[in-house]
GUMAR-466120 format. One record per residue: x, y, z of N, C-alpha, C, CB in turn; residue number from 1; residue in three letters. Coordinates in Angstrom, 2 decimals, decimal comma, padded with zeros to 5 digits. Glycine has a CB too. Layout:
pt nX=X	nY=Y	nZ=Z	caX=X	caY=Y	caZ=Z	cX=X	cY=Y	cZ=Z	cbX=X	cbY=Y	cbZ=Z	seq=NUM	type=ALA .
...
//
This chain:
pt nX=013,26	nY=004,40	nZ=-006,09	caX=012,70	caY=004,94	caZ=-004,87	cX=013,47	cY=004,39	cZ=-003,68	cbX=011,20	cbY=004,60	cbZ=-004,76	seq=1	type=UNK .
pt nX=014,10	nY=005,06	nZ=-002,97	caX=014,39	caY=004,80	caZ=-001,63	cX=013,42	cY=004,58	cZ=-000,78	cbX=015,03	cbY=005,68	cbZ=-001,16	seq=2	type=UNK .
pt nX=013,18	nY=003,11	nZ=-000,38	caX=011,67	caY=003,06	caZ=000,26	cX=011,85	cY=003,25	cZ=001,64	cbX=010,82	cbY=001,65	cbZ=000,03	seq=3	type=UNK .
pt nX=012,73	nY=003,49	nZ=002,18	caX=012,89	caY=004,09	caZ=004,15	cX=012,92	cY=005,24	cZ=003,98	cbX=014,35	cbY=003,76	cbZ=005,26	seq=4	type=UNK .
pt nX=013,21	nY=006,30	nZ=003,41	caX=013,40	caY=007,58	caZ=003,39	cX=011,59	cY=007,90	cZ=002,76	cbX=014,95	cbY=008,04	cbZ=002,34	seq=5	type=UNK .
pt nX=011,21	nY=006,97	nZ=001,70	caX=009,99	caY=007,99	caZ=001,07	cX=008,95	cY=008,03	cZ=001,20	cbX=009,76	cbY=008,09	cbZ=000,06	seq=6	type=UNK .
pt nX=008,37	nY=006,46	nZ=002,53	caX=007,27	caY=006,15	caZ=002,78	cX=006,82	cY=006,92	cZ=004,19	cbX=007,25	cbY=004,72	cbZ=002,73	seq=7	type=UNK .
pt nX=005,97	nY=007,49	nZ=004,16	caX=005,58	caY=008,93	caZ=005,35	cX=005,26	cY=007,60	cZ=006,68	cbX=003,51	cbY=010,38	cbZ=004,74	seq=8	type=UNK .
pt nX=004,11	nY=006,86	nZ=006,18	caX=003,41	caY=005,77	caZ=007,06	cX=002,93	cY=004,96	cZ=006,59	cbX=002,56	cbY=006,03	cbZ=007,78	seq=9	type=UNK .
pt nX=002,31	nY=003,60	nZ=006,75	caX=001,95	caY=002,69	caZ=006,67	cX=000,40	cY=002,70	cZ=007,04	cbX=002,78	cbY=002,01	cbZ=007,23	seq=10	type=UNK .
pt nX=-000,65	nY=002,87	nZ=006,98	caX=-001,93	caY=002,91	caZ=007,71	cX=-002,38	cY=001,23	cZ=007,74	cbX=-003,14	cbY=004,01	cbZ=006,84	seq=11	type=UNK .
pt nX=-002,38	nY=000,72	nZ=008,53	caX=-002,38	caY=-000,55	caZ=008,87	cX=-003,63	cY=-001,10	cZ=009,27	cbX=-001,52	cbY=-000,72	cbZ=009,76	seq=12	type=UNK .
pt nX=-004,51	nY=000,21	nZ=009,80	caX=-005,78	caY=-000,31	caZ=009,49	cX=-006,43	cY=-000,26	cZ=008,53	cbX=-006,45	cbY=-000,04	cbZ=010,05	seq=13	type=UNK .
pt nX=-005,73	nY=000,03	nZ=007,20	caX=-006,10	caY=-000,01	caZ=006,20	cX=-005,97	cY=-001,28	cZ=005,43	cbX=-005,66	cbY=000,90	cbZ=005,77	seq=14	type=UNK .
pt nX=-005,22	nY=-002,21	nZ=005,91	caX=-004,95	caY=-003,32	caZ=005,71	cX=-006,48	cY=-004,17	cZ=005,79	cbX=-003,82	cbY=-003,65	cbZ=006,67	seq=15	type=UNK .
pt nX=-007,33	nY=-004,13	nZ=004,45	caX=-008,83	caY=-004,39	caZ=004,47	cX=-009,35	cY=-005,57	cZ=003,62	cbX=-009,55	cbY=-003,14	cbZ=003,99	seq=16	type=UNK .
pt nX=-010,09	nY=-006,44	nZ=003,97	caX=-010,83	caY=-007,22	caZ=002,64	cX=-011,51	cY=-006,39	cZ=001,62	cbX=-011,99	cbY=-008,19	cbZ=003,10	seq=17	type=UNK .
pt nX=-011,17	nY=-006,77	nZ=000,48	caX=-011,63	caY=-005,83	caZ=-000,55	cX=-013,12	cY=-006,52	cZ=-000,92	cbX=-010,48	cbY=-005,70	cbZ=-001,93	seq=18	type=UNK .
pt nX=-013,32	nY=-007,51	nZ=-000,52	caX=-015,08	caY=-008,08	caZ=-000,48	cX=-014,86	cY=-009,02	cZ=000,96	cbX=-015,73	cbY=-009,37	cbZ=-002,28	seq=19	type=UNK .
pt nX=-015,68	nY=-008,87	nZ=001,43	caX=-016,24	caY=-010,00	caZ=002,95	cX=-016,27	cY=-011,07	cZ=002,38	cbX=-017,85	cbY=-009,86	cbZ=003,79	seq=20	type=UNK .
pt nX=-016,72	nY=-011,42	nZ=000,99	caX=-017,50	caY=-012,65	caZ=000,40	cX=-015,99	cY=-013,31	cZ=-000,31	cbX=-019,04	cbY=-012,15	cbZ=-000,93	seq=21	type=UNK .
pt nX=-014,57	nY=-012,66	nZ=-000,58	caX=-013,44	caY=-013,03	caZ=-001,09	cX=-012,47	cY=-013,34	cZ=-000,20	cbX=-013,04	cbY=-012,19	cbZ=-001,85	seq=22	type=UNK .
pt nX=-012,30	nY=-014,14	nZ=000,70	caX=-011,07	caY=-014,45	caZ=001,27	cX=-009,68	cY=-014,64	cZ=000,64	cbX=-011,29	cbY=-015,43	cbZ=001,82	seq=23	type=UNK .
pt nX=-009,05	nY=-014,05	nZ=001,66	caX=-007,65	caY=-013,83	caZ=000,45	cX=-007,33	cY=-012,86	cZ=-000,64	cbX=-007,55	cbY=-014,90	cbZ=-000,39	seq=24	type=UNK .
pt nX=-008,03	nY=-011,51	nZ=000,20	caX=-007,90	caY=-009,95	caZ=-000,80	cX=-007,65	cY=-008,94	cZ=000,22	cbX=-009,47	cbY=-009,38	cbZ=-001,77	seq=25	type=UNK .
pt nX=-007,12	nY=-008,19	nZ=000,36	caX=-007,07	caY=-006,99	caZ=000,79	cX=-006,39	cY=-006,12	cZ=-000,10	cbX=-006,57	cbY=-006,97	cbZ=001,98	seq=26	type=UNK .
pt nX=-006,61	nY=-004,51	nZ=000,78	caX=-005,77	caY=-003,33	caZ=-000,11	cX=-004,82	cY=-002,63	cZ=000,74	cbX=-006,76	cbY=-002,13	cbZ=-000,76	seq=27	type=UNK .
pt nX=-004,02	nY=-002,53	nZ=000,46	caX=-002,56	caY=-002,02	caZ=000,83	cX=-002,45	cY=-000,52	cZ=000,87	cbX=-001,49	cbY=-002,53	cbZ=-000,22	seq=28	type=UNK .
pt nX=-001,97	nY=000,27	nZ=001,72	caX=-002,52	caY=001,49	caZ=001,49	cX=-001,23	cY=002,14	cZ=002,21	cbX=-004,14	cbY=001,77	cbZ=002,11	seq=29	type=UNK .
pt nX=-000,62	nY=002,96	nZ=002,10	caX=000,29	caY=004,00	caZ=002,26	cX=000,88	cY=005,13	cZ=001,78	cbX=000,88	cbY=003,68	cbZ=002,36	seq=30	type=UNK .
pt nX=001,22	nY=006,16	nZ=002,50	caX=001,34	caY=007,74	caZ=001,99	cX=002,76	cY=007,83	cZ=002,03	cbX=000,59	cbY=009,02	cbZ=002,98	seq=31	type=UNK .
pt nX=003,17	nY=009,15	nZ=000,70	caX=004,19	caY=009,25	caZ=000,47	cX=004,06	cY=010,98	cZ=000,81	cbX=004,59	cbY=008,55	cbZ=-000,88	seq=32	type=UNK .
pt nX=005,56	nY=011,41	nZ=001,00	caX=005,45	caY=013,10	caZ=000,42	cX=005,54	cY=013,19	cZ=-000,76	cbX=006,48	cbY=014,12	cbZ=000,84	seq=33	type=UNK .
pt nX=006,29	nY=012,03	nZ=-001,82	caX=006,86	caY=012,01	caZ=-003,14	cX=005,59	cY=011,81	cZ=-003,95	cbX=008,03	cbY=010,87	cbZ=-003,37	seq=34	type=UNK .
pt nX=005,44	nY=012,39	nZ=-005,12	caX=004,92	caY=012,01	caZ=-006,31	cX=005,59	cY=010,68	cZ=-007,07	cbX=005,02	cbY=013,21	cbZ=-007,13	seq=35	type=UNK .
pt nX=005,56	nY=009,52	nZ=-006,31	caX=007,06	caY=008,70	caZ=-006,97	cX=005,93	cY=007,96	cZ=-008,00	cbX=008,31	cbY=007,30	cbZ=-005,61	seq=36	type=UNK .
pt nX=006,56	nY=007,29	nZ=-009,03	caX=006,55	caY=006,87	caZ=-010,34	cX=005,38	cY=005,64	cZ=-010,69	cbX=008,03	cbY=006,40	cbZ=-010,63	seq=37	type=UNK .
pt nX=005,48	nY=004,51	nZ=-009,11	caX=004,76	caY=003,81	caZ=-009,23	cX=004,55	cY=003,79	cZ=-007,82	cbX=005,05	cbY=002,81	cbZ=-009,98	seq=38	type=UNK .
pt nX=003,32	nY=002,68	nZ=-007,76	caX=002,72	caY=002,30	caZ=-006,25	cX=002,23	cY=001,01	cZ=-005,88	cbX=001,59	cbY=003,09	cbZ=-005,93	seq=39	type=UNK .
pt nX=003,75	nY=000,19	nZ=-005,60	caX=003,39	caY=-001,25	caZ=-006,18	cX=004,18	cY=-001,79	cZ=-004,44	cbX=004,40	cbY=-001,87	cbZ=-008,24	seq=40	type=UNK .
pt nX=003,57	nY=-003,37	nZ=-004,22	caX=003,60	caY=-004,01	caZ=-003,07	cX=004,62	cY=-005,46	cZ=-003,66	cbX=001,89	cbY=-004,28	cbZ=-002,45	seq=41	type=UNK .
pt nX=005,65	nY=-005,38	nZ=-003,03	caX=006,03	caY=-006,35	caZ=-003,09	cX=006,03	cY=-007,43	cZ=-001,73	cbX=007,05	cbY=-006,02	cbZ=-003,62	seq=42	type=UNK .
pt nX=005,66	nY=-009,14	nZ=-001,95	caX=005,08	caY=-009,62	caZ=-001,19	cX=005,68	cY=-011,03	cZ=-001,36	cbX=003,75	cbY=-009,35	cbZ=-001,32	seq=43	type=UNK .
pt nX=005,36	nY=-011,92	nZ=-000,42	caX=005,45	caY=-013,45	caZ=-000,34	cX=005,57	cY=-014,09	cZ=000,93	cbX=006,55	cbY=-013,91	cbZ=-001,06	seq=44	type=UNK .
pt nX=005,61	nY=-015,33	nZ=000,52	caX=005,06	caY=-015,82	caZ=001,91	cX=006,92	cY=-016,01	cZ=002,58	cbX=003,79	cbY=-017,71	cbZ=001,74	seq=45	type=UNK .
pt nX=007,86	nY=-016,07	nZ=001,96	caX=009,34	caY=-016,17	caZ=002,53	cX=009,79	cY=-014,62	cZ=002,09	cbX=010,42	cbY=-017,59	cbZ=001,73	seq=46	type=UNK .
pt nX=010,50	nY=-015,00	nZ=000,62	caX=011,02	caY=-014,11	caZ=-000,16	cX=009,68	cY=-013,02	cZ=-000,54	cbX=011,75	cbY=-014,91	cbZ=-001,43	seq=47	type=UNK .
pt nX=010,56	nY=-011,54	nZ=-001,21	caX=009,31	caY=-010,81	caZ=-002,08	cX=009,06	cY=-011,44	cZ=-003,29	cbX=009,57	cbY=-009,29	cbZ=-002,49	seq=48	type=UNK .
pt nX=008,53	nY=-012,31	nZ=-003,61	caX=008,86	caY=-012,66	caZ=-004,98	cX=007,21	cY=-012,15	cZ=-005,79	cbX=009,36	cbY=-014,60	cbZ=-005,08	seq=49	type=UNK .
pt nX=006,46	nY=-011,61	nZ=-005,56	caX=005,19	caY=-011,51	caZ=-006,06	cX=005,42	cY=-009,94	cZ=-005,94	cbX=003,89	cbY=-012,32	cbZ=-005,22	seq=50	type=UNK .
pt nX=004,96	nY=-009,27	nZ=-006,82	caX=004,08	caY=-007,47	caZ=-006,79	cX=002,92	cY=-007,46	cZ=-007,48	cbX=004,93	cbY=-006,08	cbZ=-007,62	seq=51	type=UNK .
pt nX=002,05	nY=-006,41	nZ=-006,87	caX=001,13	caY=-006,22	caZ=-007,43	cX=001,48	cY=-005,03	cZ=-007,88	cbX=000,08	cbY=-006,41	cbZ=-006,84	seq=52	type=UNK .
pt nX=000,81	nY=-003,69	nZ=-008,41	caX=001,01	caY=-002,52	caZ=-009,12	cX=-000,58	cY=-001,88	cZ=-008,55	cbX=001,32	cbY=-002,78	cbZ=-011,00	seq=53	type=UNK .
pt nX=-000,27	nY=-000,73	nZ=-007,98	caX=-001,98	caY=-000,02	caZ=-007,85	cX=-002,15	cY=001,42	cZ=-008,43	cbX=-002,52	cbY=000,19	cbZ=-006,09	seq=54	type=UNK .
pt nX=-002,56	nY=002,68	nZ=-007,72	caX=-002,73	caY=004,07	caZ=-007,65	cX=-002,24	cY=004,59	cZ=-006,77	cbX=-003,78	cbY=004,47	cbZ=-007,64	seq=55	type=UNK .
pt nX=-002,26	nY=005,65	nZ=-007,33	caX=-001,98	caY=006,92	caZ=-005,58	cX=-002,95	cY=007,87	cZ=-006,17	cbX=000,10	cbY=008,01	cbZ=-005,14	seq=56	type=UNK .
pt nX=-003,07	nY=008,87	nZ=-004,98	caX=-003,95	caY=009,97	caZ=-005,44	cX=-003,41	cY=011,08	cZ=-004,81	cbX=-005,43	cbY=009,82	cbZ=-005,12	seq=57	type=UNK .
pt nX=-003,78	nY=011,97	nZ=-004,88	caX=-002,90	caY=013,53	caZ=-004,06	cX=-004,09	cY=013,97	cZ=-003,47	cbX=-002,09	cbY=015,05	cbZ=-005,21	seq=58	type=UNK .
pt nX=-003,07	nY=014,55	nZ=-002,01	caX=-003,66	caY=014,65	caZ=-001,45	cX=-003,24	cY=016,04	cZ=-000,86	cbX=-003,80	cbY=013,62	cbZ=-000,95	seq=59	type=UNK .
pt nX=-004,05	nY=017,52	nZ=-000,33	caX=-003,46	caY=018,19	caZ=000,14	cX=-004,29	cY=018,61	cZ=001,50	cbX=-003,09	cbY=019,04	cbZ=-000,81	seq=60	type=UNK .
pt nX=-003,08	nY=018,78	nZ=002,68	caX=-004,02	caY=018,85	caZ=004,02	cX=-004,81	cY=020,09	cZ=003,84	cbX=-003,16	cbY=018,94	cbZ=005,53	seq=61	type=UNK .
pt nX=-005,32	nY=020,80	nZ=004,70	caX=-006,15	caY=021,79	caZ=004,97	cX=-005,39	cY=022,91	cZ=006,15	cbX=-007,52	cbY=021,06	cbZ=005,47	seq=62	type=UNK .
pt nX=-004,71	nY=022,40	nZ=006,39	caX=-003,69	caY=023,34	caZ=007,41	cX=-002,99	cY=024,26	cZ=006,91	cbX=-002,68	cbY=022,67	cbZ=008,10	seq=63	type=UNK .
pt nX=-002,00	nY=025,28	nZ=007,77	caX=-001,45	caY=026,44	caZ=007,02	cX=-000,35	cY=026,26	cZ=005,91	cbX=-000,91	cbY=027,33	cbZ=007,99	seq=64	type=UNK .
pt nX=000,27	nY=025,00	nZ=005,95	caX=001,22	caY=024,74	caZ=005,00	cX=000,73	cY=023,85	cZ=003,84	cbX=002,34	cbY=024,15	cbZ=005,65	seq=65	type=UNK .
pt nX=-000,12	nY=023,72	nZ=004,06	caX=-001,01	caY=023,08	caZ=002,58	cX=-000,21	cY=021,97	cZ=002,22	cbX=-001,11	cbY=024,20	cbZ=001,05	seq=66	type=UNK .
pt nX=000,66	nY=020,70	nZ=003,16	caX=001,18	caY=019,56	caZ=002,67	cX=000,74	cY=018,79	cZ=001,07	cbX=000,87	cbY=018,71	cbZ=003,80	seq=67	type=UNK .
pt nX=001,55	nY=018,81	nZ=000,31	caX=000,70	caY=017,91	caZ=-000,47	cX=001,78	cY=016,41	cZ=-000,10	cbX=000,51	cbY=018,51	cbZ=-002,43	seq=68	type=UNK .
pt nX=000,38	nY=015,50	nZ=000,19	caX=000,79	caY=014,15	caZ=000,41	cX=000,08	cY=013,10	cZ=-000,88	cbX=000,25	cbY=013,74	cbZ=002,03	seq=69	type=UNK .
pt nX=000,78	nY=012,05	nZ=-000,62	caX=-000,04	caY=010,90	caZ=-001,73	cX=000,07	cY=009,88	cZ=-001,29	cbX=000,38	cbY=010,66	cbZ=-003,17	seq=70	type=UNK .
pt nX=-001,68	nY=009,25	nZ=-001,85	caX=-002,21	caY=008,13	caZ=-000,83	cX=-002,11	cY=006,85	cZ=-001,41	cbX=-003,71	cbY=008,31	cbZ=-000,40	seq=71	type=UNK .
pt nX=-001,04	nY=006,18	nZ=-001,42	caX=-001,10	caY=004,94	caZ=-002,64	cX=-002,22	cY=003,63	cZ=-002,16	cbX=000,77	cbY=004,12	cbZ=-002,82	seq=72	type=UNK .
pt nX=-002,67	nY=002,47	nZ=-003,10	caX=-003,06	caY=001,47	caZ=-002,53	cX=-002,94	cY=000,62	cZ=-003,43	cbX=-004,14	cbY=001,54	cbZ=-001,99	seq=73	type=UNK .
pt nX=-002,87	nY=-000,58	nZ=-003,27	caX=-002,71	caY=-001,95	caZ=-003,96	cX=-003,63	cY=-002,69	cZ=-003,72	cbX=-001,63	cbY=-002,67	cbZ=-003,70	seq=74	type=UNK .
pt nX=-004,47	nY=-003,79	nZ=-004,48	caX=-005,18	caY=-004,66	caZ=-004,19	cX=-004,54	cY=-005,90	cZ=-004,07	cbX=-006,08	cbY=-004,65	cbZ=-004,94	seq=75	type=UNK .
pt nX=-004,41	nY=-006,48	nZ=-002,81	caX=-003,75	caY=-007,79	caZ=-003,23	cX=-004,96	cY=-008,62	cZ=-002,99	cbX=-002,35	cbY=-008,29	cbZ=-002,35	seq=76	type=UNK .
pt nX=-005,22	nY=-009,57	nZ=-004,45	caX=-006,16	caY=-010,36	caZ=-004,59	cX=-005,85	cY=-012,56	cZ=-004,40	cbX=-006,59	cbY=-009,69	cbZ=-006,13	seq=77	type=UNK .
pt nX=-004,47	nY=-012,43	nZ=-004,59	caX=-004,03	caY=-013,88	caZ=-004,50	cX=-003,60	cY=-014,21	cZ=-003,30	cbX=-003,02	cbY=-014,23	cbZ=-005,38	seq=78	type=UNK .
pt nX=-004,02	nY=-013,77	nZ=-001,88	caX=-003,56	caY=-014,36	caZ=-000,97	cX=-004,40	cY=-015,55	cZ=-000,57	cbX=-003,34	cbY=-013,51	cbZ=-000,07	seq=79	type=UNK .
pt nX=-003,34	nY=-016,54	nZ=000,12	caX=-004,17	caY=-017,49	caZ=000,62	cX=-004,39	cY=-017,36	cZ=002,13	cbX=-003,65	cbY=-018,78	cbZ=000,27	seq=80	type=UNK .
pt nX=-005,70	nY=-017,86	nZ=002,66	caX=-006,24	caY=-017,74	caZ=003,94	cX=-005,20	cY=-018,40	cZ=005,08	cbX=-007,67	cbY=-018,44	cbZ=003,91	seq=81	type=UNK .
pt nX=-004,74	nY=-017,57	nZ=005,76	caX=-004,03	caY=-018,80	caZ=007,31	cX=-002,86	cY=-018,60	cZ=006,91	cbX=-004,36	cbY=-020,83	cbZ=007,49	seq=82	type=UNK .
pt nX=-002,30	nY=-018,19	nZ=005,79	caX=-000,60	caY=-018,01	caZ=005,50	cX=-000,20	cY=-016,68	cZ=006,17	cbX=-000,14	cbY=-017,91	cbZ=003,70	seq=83	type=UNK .
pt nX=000,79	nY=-016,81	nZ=006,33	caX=001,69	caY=-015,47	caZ=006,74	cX=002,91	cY=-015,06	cZ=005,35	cbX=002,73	cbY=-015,94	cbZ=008,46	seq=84	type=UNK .
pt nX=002,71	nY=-013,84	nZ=005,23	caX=003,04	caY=-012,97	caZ=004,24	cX=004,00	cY=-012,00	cZ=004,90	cbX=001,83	cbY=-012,33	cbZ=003,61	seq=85	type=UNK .
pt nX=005,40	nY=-011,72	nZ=003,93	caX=005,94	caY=-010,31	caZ=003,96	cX=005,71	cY=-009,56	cZ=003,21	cbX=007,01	cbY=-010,15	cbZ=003,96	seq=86	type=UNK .
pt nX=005,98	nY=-008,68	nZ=003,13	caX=005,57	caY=-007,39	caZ=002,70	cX=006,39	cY=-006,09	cZ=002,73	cbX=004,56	cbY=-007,16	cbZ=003,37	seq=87	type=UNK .
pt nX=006,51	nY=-005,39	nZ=001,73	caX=006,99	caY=-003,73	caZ=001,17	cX=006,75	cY=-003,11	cZ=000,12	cbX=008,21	cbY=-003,50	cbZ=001,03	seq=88	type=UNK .
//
């Protein structure tokens, strides 16, 4: 996957705790035009050295060209609280 060319957007407020009660989880969430193969986050607090692996789902708008888009997301469950993380 060419990831500058295939990622549509980033939804960043999607960037969510996956429980209030779990610090150090969120879900990762971004749309493709591609049906691509997998839908995985690579991450760390320097280097990427960690991925997780999630879903996508399809998605088609309601407008006259009937886009079909796909909505990937990842759970990242091993973060630690107060660190700063990269991310792709």
């Amino acid at each position: 996957m060419n990831k500058s060319r295939d990622i549509l957007f980033i939804l960043k407020r999607q960037m969510l705790p996956v429980e209030e009660r779990k610090p150090g989880s969120l879900i990762a969430t971004w749309v493709t035009f591609n049906n691509t193969n997998e839908s995985t986050v690579e991450y760390g607090e320097g280097n990427l050295v960690r991925s997780k692996s999630g879903y996508r789902t399809k998605f088609v708008d309601s407008g006259p060209q009937k886009r079909e888009l796909y909505i990937h997301r990842v759970i990242l469950d091993d973060l630690e609280p107060g660190k700063t993380y990269r991310k792709f």
